[in-house]
C-alpha positions as a Markdown table, in Angstrom:
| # | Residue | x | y | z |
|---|---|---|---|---|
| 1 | Unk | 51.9 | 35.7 | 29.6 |
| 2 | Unk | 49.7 | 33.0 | 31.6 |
| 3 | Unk | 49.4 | 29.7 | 30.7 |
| 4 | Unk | 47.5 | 28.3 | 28.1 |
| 5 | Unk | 45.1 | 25.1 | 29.0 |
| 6 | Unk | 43.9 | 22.9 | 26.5 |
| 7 | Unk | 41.8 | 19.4 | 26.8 |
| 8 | Unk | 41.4 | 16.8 | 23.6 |
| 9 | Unk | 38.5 | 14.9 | 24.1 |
| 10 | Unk | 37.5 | 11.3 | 22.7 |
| 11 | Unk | 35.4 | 9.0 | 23.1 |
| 12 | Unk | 37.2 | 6.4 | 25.4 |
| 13 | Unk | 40.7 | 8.6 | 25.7 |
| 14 | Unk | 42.8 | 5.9 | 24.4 |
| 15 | Unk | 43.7 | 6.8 | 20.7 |
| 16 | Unk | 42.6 | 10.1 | 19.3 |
| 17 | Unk | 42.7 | 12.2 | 22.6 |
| 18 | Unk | 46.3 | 11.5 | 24.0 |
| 19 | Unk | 47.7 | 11.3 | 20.5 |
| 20 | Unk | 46.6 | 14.8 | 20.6 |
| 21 | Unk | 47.9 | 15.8 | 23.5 |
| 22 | Unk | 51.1 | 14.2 | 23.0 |
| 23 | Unk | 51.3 | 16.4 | 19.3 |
| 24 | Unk | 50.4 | 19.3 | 21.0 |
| 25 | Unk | 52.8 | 19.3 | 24.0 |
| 26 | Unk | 56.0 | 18.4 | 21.4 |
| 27 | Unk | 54.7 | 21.4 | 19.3 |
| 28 | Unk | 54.2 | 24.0 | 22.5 |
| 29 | Unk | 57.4 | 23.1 | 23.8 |
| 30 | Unk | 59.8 | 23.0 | 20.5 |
| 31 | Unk | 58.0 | 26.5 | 19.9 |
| 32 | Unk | 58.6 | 27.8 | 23.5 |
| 33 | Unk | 54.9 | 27.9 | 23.9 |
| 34 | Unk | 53.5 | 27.6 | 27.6 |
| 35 | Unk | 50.8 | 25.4 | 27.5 |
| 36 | Unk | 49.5 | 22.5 | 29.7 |
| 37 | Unk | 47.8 | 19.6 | 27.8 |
| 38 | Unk | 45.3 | 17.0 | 28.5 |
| 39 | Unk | 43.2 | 14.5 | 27.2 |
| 40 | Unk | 39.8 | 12.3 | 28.4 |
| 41 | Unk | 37.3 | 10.6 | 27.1 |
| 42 | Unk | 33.3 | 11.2 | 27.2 |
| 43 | Unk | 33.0 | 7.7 | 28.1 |
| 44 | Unk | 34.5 | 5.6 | 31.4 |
| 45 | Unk | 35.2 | 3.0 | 28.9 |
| 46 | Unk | 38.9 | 2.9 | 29.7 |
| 47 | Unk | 39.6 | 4.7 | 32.5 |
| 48 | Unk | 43.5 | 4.0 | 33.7 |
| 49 | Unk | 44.5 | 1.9 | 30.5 |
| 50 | Unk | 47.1 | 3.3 | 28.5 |
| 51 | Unk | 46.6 | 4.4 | 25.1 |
| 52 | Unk | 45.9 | 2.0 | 22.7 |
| 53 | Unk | 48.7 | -0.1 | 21.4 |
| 54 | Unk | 48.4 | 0.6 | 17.7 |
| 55 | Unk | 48.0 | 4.4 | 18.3 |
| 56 | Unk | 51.0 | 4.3 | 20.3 |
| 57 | Unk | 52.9 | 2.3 | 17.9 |
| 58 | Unk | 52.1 | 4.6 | 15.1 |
| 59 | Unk | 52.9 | 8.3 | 16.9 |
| 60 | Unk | 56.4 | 6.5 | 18.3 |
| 61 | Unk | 57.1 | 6.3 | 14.3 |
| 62 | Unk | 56.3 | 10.0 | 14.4 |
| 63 | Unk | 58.2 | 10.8 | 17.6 |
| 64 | Unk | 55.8 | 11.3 | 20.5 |
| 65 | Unk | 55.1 | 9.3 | 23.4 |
| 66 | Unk | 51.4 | 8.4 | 24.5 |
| 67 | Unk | 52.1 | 8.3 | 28.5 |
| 68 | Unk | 48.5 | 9.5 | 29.5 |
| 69 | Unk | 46.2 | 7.6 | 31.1 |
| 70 | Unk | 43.0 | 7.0 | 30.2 |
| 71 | Unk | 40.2 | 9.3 | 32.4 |
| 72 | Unk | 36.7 | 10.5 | 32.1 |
| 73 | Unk | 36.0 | 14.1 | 31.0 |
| 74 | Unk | 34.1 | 15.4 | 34.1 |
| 75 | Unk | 32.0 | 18.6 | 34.2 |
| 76 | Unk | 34.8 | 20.5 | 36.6 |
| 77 | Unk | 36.6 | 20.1 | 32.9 |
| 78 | Unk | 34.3 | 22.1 | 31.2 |
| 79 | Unk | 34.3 | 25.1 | 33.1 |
| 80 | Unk | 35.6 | 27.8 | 31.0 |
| 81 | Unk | 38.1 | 28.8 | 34.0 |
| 82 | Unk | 39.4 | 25.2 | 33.9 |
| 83 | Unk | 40.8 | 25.1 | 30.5 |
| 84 | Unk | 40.9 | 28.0 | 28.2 |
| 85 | Unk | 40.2 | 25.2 | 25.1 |
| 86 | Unk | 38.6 | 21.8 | 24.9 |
| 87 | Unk | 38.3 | 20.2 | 21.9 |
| 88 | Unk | 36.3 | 17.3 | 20.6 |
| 89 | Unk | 37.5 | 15.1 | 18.1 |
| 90 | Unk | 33.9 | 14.5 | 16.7 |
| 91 | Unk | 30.3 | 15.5 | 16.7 |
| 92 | Unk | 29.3 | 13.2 | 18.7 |
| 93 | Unk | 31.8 | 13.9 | 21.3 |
| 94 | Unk | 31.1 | 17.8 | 21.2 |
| 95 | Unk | 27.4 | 17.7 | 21.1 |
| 96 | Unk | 28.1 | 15.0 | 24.7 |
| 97 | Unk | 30.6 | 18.1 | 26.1 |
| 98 | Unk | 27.7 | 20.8 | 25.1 |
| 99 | Unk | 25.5 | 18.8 | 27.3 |
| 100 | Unk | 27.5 | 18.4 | 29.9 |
| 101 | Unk | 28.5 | 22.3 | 30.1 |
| 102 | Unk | 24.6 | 22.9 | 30.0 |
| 103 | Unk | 24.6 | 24.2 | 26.7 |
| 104 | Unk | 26.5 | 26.2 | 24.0 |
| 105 | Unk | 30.3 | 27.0 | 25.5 |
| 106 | Unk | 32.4 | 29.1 | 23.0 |
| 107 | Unk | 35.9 | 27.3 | 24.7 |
| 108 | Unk | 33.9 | 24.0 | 23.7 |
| 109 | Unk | 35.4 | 23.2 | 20.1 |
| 110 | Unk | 35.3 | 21.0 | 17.2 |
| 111 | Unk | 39.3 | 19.9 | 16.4 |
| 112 | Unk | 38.2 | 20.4 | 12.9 |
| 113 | Unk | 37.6 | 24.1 | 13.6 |
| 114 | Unk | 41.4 | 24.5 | 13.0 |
| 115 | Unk | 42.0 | 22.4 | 10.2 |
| 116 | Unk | 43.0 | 25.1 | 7.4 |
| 117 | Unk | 42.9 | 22.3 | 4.8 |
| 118 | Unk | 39.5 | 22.2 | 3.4 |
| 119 | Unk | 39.6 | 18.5 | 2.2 |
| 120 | Unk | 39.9 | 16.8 | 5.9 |
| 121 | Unk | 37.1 | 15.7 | 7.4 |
| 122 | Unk | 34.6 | 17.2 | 9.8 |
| 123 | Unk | 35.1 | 14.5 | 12.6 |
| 124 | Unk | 38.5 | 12.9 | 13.3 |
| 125 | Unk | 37.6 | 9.7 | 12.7 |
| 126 | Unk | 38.2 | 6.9 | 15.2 |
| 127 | Unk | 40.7 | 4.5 | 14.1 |
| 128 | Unk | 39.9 | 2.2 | 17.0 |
| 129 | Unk | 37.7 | -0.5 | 14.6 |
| 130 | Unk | 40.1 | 0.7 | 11.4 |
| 131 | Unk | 43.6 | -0.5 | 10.1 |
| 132 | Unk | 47.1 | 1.3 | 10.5 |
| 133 | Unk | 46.2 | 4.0 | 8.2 |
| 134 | Unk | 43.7 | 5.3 | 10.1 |
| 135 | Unk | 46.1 | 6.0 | 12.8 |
| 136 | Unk | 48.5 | 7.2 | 10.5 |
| 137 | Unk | 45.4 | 9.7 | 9.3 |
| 138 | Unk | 44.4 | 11.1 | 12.7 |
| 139 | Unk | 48.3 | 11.7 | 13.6 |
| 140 | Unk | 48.2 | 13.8 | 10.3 |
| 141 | Unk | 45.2 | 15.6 | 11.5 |
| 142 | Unk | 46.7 | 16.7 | 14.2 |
| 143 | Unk | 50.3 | 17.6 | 13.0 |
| 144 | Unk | 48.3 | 20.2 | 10.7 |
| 145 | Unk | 45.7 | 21.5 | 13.3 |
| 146 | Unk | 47.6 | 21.7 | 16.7 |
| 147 | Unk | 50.1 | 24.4 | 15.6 |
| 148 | Unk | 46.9 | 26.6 | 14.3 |
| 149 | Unk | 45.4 | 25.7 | 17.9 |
| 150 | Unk | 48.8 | 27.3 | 19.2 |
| 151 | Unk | 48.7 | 30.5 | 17.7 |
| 152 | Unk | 45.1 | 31.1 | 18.1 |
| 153 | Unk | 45.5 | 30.5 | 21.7 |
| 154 | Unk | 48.9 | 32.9 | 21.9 |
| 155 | Unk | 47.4 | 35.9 | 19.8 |
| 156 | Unk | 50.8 | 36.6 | 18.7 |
| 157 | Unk | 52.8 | 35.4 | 15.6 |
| 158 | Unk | 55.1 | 32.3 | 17.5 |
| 159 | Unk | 55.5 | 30.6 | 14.2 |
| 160 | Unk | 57.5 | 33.7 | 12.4 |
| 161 | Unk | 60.0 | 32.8 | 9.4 |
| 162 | Unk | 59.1 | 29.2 | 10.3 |
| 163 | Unk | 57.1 | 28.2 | 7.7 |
| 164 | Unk | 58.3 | 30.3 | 4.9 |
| 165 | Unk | 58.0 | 28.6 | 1.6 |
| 166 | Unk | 61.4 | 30.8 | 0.3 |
C-alpha cells in the first residue's frame, strides 16, 4: 500500500493546523496507518514560529506534541500529486486553497467533511482571539474527525473491533 499524504491548513499555521497534524500522526501511527502529515497556513503571518503557546499547552494535556513550524501553504501543495488530502479548517481558508489550485479540487477539503457528529460546526473555529475552551473545542474536533480522515484515505476497515460498543 503507498503512502498516504495529508496537509491541515489554517490560517497562520500556528494553532488549528499543527494541532491537527499532531492528532493525526498519533492516530496513523497507534493504528499502523502509513501516512505523512503536514500543516501550513494560507497566510505568511507566522512563518517559522512555533505553534502557539496556549494550543500547545492544551494538546500536551491530551498527549501530542506541536513540533511543526509555522510555513505558508504554497501552490506546489495543492497539486493533487503532492498530497492525496488537504484540508481546511474553515471556509475562508478552503475558498483561499480553491483559488490558489485555480479552481474546484476534489483532494481540496473542508475538515468538517468528516465530522460524523452533526452538531459541530461547519468551520473549526479559531481559538487564537478565544479562551482555553476554544482550544480544548478544536482538539475535540479533531480527535472525532482524523480517524474518519484515516479510513477514508485507507479504503479498508483499520479500525476493526476497535470501537465496538459491546
Amino acid at each position: 500500500m503507498t503512502t498516504k499524504r495529508v496537509l491541515f491548513v489554517c490560517m497562520g499555521n500556528i494553532c488549528r493546523s499543527p494541532a491537527g497534524e499532531a492528532v493525526m500522526q498519533r492516530f496513523a501511527t497507534e493504528f499502523g496507518v502509513d501516512v505523512e502529515v503536514d500543516s501550513a497556513g494560507t497566510h505568511g503571518y507566522h512563518v517559522g514560529d512555533p505553534a502557539d503557546a496556549r494550543m500547545r499547552a492544551a494538546a500536551e494535556a491530551r498527549g501530542y506534541e506541536l513540533n511543526s513550524r509555522g510555513r505558508q501553504v504554497t501552490v506546489d501543495d495543492l497539486a493533487p500529486n503532492r498530497f492525496d488530502l488537504v484540508l481546511a479548517m474553515d471556509a475562508e481558508n478552503h475558498t483561499i486553497l480553491q483559488e490558489m489550485a485555480g479552481g474546484i479540487k476534489p483532494h481540496i477539503r473542508m475538515f468538517s467533511d468528516y465530522l460524523s457528529d452533526t452538531d459541530w460546526p461547519q468551520d473549526v473555529p479559531d481559538p487564537y482571539y478565544g479562551e482555553a475552551e476554544g482550544f480544548k473545542m478544536v482538539l475535540d474536533m479533531l480527535e472525532e474527525g482524523c480517524p474518519i480522515i484515516l479510513q477514508t484515505l485507507m479504503g479498508e476497515d483499520i479500525f476493526a473491533g476497535e470501537f465496538d460498543d459491546e
